[in-house]
N, C-alpha and C positions, 0 to 999 in steps of 0.2 A: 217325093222326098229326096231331098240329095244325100249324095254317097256322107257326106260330110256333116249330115245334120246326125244319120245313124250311125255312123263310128265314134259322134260323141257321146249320143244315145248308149252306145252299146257299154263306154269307156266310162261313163258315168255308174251305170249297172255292175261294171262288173269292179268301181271302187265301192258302192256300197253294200256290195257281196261280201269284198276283203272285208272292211271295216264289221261286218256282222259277224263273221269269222273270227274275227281278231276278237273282241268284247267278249262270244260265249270262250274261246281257248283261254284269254288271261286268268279268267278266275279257276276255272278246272290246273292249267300249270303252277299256279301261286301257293293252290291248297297244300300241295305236299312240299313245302320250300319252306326253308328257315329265313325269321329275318337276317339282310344282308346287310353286313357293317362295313364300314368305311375299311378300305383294303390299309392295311399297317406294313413296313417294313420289317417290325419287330415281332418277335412270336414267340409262342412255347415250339420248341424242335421236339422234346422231349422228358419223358415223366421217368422215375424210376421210382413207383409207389409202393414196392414190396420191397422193403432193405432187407438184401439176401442176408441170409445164416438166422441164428435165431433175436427171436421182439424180444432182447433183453433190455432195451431205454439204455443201452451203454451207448457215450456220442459217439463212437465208431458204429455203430449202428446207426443211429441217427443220422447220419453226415451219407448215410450208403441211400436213404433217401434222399432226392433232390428233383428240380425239375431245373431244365436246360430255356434258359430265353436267350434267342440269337436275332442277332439285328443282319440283316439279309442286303440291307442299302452300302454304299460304298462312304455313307458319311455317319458319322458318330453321334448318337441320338443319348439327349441328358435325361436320365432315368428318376431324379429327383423326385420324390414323392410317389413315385407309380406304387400299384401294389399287385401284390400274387397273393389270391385268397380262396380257401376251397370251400364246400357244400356248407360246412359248419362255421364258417366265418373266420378261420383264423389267418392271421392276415400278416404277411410281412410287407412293410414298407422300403423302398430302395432309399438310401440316404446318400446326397449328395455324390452318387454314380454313374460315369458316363460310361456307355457303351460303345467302344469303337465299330467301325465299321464290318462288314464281313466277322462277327465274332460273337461267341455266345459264352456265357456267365452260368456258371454253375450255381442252384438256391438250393444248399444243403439245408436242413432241417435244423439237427444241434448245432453246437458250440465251435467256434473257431475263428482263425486269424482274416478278416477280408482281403480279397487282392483282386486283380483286374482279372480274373475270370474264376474266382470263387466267392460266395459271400455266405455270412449263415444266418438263419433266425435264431440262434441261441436260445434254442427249446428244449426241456427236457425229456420232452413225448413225443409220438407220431402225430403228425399231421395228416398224410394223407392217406385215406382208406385202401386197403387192398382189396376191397372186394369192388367197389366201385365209386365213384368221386368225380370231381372238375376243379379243374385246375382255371381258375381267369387271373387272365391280366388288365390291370385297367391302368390308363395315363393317369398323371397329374390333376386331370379334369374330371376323374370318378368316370371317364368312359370305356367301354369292355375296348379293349384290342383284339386279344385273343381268349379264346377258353380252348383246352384239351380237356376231355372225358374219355374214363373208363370203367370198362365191368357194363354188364347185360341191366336197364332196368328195368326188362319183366321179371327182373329177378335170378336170371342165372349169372351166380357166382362166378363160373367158369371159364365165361368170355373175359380172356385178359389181353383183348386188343386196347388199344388207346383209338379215341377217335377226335379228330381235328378238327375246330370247327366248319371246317371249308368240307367236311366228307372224306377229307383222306386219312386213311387209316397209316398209323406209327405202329413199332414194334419196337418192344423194351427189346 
């Protein structure tokens, strides 16, 4: 046998090694992974789900709730129709809003004047849970962009981290 017929020999063996390799690891790595969505420029930066001082439904209260969406890209993305909707389905639509680049939009809960980086649902109640909740964002197309979550859900209250959908943890 020449040198040349076993180093293919060998070279062939030890690709269908990898490849055995690779097939049992994919599914063991996959198990504990979230599905992965189409990476967005746009995102929640930030939730403010507990309007400090006291749940009197006063709109200064309301408005101290909000969640922060910042467009990350250097070009100005048209927010027309997108919505921001939590566990319970309440859902504000962006109307005819474009978001410049490099900049993020405050989404107060109550009542108030729109501008290039505030807007409001002009709600009388809280929207989002202070114990625990998700925040998505979805395009024009009904497709998720982004979701933030927080609060523990085995159930501790406690945990008042925000979690991103990518895994990185925020801090009100």
């Amino acid at each position: 046998m020449s040198v040349s017929v076993s180093a293919r020999r060998l070279t062939a063996a030890a690709a269908v090694a990898a490849a055995a390799v690779g097939a049992l690891a994919l599914p063991a790595a996959a198990a504990g992974q979230h599905p992965v969505r189409p990476h967005s420029d746009v995102v929640i930066s930030k939730v403010q789900y507990d309007s400090p001082g006291r749940d009197d439904r006063s709109n200064r209260s309301l408005n101290r709730e909000w969640v922060d969406v910042t467009n990350t890209a250097r070009r100005a993305v048209d927010l027309d129709r997108w919505t921001l909707t939590d566990e319970a389905g309440h859902t504000y639509t962006f109307r005819h809003f474009r978001l410049e680049g490099r900049s993020t939009v405050r989404v107060h809960t109550g009542e108030g004047r729109d501008s290039a980086t505030d807007v409001y649902q002009d709600r009388r109640a809280y929207v989002w849970n202070n114990d625990r909740d998700t925040a998505t964002l979805r395009n024009d197309r009904d497709r998720t962009v982004d979701e933030f979550s927080w609060g523990d859900r085995r159930g501790d209250d406690r945990d008042r981290r925000g979690e991103h959908r990518d895994g990185g943890d925020f801090r009100r």
